[in-house]
TORTOR-436338 format. One record per residue: residue in three letters; x, y, z negated of N, C-alpha, C, O, CB in turn. Coordinates in steps of 0.2 Angstrom, whole numbers, plus 5000, padded with zeros to 4 digits. Each point is the difference from the previous one (the first is absolute). Glycine has a CB too. Example, Ala and Ser with C-alpha at 12.3 -4.5 7.8 and 13.67 -1.06 7.14 Angstrom:
BEGIN
ALA506649724961499650065000500450065000500549994997498649954997 SER500750115010500450064999499650054997500350064999500349915011 
***
This chain:
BEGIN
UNK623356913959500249934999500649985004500150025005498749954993 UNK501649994999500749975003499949915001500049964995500850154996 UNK499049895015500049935002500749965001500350015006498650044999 UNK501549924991500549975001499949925004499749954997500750134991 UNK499949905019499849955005500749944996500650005002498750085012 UNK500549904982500449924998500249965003500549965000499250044994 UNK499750005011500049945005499449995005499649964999500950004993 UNK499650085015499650025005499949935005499750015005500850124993 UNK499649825000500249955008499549954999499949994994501550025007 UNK498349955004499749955001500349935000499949955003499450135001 UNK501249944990500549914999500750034996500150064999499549855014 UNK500950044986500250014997500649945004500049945001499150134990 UNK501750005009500649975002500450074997499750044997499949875016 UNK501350094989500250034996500150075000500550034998499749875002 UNK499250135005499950055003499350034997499750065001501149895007 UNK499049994989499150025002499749984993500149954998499850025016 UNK500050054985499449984992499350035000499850055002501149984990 UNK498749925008499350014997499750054997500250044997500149895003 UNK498950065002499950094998499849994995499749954998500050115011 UNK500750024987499850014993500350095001500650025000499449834992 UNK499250185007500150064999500050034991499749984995499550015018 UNK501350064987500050024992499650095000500350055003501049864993 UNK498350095002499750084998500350014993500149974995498650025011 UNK501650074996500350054994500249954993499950014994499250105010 UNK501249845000500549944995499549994996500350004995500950045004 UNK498249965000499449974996499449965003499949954997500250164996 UNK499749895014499649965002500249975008500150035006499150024985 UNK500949895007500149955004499549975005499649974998501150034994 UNK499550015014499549975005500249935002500650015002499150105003 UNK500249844995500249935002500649985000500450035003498849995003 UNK501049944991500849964995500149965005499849954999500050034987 UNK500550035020500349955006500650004996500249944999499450095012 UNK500950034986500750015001500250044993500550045001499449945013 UNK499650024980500150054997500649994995500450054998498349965006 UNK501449944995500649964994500750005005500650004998498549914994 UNK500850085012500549995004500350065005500350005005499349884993 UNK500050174998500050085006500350044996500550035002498349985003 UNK500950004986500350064996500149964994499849944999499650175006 UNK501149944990500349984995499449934995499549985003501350164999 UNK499349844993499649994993499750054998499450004999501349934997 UNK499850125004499950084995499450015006499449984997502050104996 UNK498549935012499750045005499249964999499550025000501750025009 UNK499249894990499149964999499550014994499449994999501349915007 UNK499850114991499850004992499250064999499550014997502349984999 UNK498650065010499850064998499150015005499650054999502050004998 UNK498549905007499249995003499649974996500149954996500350045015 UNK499050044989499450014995499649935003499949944999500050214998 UNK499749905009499249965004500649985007500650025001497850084995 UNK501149835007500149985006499349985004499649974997501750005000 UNK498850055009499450005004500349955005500450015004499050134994 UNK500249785002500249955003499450015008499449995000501249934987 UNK499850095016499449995009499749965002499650015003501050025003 UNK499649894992499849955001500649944997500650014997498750065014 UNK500449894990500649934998500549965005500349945000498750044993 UNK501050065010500749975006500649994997500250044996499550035012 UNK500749884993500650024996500650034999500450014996499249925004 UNK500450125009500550045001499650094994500250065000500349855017 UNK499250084980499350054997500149964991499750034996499249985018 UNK501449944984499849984993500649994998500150014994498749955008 UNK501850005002500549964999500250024993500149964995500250025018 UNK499950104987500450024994499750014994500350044995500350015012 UNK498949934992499650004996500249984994500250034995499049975013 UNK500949904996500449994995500650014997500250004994499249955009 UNK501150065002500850024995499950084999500450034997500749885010 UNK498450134994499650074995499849974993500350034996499050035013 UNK500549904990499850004992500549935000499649964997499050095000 UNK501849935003500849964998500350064998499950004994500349905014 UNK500150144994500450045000499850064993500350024996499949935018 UNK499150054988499950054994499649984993500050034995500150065016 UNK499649854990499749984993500350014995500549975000499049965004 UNK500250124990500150014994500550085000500350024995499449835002 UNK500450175009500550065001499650064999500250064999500749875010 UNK498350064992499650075003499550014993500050064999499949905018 UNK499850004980499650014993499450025001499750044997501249984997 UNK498949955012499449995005500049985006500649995003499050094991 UNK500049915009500049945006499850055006499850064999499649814995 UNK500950115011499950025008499449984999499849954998501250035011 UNK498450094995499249974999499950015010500150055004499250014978 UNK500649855018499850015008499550015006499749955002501050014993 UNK499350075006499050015004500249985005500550015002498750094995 UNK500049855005500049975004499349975001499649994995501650015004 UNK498549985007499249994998500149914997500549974998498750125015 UNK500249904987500049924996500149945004499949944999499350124994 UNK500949965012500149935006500850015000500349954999498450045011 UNK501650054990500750005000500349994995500649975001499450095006 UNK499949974985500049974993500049935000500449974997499150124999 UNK500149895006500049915000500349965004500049944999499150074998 UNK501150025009500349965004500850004996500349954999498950075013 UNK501050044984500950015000499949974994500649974999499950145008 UNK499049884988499949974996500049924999500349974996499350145004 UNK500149865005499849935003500949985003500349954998498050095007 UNK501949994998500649985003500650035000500549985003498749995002 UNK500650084991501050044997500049984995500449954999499750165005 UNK499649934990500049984994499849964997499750034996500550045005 UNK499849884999499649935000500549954994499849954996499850065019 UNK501050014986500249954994500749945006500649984999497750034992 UNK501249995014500349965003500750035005500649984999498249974999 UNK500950105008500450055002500650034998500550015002498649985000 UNK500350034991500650074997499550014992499449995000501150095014 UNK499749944981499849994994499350055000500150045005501249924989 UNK498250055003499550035000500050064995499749994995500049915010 UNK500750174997500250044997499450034997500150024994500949985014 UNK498450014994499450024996499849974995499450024997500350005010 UNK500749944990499949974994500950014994500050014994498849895013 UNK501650114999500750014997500250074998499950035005500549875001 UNK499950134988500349964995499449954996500249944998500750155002 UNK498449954997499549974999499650025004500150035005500149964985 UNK499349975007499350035004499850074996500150045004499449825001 UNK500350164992500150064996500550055003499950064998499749874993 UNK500950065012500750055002500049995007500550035002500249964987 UNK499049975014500050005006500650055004500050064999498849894998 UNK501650005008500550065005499750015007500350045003501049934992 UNK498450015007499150035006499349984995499949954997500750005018 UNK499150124989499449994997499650045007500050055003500349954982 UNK499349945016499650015007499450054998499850024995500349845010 UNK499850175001499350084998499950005007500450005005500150094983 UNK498749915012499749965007499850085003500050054996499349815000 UNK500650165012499850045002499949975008500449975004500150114987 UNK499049925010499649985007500150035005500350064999499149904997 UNK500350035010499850055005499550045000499449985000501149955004 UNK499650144997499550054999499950044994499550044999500149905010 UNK501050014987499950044992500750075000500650005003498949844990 UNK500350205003500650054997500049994992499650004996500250105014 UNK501049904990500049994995500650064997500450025004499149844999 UNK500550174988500650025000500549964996499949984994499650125008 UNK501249895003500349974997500650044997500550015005499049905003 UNK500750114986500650044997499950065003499550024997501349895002 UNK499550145006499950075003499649985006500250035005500950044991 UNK498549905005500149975007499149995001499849954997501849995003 UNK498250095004499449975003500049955006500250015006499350084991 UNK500449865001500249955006499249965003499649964997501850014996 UNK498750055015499249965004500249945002500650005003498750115002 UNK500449854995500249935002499649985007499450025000500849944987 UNK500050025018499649985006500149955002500649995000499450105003 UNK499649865000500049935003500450045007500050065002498649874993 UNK501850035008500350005006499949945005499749954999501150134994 UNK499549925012500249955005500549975000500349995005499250064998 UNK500649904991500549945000499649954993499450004998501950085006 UNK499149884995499849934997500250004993500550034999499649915012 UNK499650034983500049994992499750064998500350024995500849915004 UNK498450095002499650034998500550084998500250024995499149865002 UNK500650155009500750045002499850074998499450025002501149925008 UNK499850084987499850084997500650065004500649995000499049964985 UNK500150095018500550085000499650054996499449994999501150015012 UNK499950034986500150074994499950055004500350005006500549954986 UNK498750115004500350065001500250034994499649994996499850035012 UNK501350014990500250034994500250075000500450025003499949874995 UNK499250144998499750064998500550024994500149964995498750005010 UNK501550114994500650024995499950105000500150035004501049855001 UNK498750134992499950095000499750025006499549985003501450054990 UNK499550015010499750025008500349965007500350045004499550094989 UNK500149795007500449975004499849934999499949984995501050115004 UNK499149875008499549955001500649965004500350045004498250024995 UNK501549885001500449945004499549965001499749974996501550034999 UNK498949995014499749935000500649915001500449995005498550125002 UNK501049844989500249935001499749955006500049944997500150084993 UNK499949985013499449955003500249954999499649955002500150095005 UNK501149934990500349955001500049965006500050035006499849984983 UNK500149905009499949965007499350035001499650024996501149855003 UNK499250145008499349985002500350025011500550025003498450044981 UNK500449915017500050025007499750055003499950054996500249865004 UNK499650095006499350064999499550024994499849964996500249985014 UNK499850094989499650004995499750085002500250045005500549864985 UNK498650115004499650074998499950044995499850065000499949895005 UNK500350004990499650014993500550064998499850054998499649814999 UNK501250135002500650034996500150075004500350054998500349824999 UNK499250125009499950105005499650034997500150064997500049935014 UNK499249954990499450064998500350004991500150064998498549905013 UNK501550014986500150034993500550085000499950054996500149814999 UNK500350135009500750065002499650065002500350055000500749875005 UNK498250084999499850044999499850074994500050065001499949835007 UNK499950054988499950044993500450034997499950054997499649895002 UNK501150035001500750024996500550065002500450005004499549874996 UNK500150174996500550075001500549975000500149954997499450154998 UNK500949975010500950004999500149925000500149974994500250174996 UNK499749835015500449945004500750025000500150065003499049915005 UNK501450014990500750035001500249935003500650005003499650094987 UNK499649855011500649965005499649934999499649994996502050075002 UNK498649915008499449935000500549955002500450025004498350025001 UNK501449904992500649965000499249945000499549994997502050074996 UNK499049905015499749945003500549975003500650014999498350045002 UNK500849905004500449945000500049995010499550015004500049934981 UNK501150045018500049975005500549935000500650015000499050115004 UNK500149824995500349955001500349975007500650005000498649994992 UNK500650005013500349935003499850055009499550035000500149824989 UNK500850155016500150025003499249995005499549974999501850024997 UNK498850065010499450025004499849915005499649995004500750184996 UNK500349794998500049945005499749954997499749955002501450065004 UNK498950014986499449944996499650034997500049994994500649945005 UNK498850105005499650044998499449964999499550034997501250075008 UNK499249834997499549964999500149974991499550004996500549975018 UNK500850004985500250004994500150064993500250004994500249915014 UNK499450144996500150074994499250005000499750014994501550095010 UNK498349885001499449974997499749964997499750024995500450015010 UNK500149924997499949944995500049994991499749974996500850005016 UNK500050074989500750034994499950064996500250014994500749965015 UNK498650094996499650034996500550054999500150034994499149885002 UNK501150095008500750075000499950035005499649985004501349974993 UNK499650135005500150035005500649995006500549975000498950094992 UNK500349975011500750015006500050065002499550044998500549855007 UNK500650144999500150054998499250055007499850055001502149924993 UNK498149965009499550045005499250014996499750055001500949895010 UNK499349994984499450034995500050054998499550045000500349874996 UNK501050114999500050064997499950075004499750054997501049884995 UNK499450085013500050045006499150034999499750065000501349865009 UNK498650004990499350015002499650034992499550044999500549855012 UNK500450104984499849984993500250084999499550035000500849824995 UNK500450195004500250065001499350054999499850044996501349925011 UNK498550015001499650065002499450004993499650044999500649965018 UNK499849964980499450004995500150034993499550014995500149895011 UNK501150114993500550024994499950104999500250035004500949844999 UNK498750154992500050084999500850025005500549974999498850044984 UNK500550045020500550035003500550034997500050024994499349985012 UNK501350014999500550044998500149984993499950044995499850045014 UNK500549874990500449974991500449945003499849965003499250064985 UNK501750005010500549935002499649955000499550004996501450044999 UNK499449905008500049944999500749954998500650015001498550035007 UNK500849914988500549974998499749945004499549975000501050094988 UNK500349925015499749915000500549964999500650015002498650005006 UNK500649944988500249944997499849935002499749995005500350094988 UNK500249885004499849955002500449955006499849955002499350114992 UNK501349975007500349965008500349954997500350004995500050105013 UNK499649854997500449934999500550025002500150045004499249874999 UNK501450044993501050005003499750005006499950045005501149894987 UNK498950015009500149975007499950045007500249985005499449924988 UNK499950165004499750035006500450095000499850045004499049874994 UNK501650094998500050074998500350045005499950064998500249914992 UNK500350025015500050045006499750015004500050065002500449934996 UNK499249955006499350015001499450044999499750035005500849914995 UNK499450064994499550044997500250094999499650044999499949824995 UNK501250165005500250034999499950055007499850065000500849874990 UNK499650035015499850025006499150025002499850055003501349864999 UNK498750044996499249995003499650054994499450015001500849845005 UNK500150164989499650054994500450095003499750054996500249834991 UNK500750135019500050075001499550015005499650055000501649964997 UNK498949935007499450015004499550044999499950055003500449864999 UNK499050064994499550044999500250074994499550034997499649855007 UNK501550134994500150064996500050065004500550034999500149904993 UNK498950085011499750065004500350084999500350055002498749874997 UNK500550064993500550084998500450004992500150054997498850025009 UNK501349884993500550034998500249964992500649994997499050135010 UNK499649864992499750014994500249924995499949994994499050125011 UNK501349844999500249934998500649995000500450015004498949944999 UNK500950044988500749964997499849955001499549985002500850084990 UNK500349895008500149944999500449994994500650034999499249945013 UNK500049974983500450004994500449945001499849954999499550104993 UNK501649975010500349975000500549994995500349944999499350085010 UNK500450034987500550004995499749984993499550034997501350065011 UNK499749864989499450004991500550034998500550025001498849874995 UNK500250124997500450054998499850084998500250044996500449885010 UNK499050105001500050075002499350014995499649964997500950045019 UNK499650104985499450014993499750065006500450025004500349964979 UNK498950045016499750045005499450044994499549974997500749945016 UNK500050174987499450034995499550055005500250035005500749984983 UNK498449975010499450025001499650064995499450025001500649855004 
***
């Protein structure tokens, strides 16, 4: 698998875009930055997208995703996601109000998104792709992925903080090739990386020890505002070797 990072960052300035992971130019992990990352042509050509949650640094491009491509593709982006996050982006994105309600445009019969539910603790195959869905440790009814490809397995955790559920699943799971997760806001607001339901680079230190061994780490998610800092405070617990930080969009990394 060829994981292409569009947009690794926990905000957005003219440096930093939003996270949105692209798997093998066909499936899409979370639309922070996805229209404003790669070509039309490049958008055209993603099938499924797997949404983490309803944040809007996680959904924003959703909408100029189907502006941009309605009626170009001759079938709809089909989007998984559990049913509390379908209704919230539904309730308040695509609403009419917001931004036009693309599940029904061009028709409702031709639809340019078409929602396709997967929960937590469910596997589902999505196009080549076994994908396990896991409750994590953040807010809107927050999903991380494991995605599963011939003989090669990626863990998402997306946002989350501490968490379990998504290790022990990694238990089960052959050939781990790389685990891309999150360190937000420095080790000085580590009451607000709580609250907030994020890491810091000292959580992830503690979170590390519970992750299958010896397989890279990616990390993402860093706030602008913090990015030296944390750049600092994430070599810190990088013991042996084995944590990236995703600073550059853009970058494609094969597994």
């Amino acid at each position: 698998m060829i994981v292409k990072v569009i947009g690794g960052h926990g905000g957005v300035s003219p440096q930093c875009r939003a996270t949105s992971y692209l798997v093998d130019d066909k499936l899409l992990i979370d639309a922070g930055s996805v229209a404003t990352g790669i070509s039309v042509k490049e958008q055209t050509e993603i099938d499924n997208i797997l949404i983490s949650h309803s944040h809007l640094d996680h959904i924003s491009d959703l909408a100029f995703l189907a502006d941009n491509c309605f009626g170009l593709k001759g079938y709809p982006f089909y989007i998984w996601t559990s049913n509390e996050v379908q209704s919230s982006i539904q309730k308040h994105l695509l609403n009419d109000e917001i931004w036009p309600d693309f599940t029904k445009l061009p028709t409702k019969s031709d639809p340019t998104l078409k929602f396709s539910n997967i929960e937590s603790g469910e596997t589902k195959k999505i196009g080549e792709y076994t994908v396990h869905a896991i409750k994590v440790n953040h807010f809107a009814g927050s999903l991380g992925f494991i995605i599963e490809k011939d003989d090669s397995a990626i863990i998402f955790t997306q946002d989350t903080g501490p968490t379990d559920a998504i290790w022990e699943k990694a238990k089960s799971i052959n050939n781990i090739k790389a685990i891309f997760s999150e360190v937000s806001f420095p080790n000085s607001l580590l009451q607000l990386a709580i609250d907030s339901r994020h890491h810091t680079a000292e959580t992830m230190g503690l979170e590390v020890k519970k992750m299958p061994k010896d397989i890279p780490i990616f990390l993402g998610h860093l706030k602008p505002n913090f990015l030296d800092q944390l750049t600092k405070e994430i070599a810190a617990i990088n013991k042996d070797g084995r944590i990236n930080i995703l600073n550059s969009e853009n970058k494609s990394y094969k597994f």
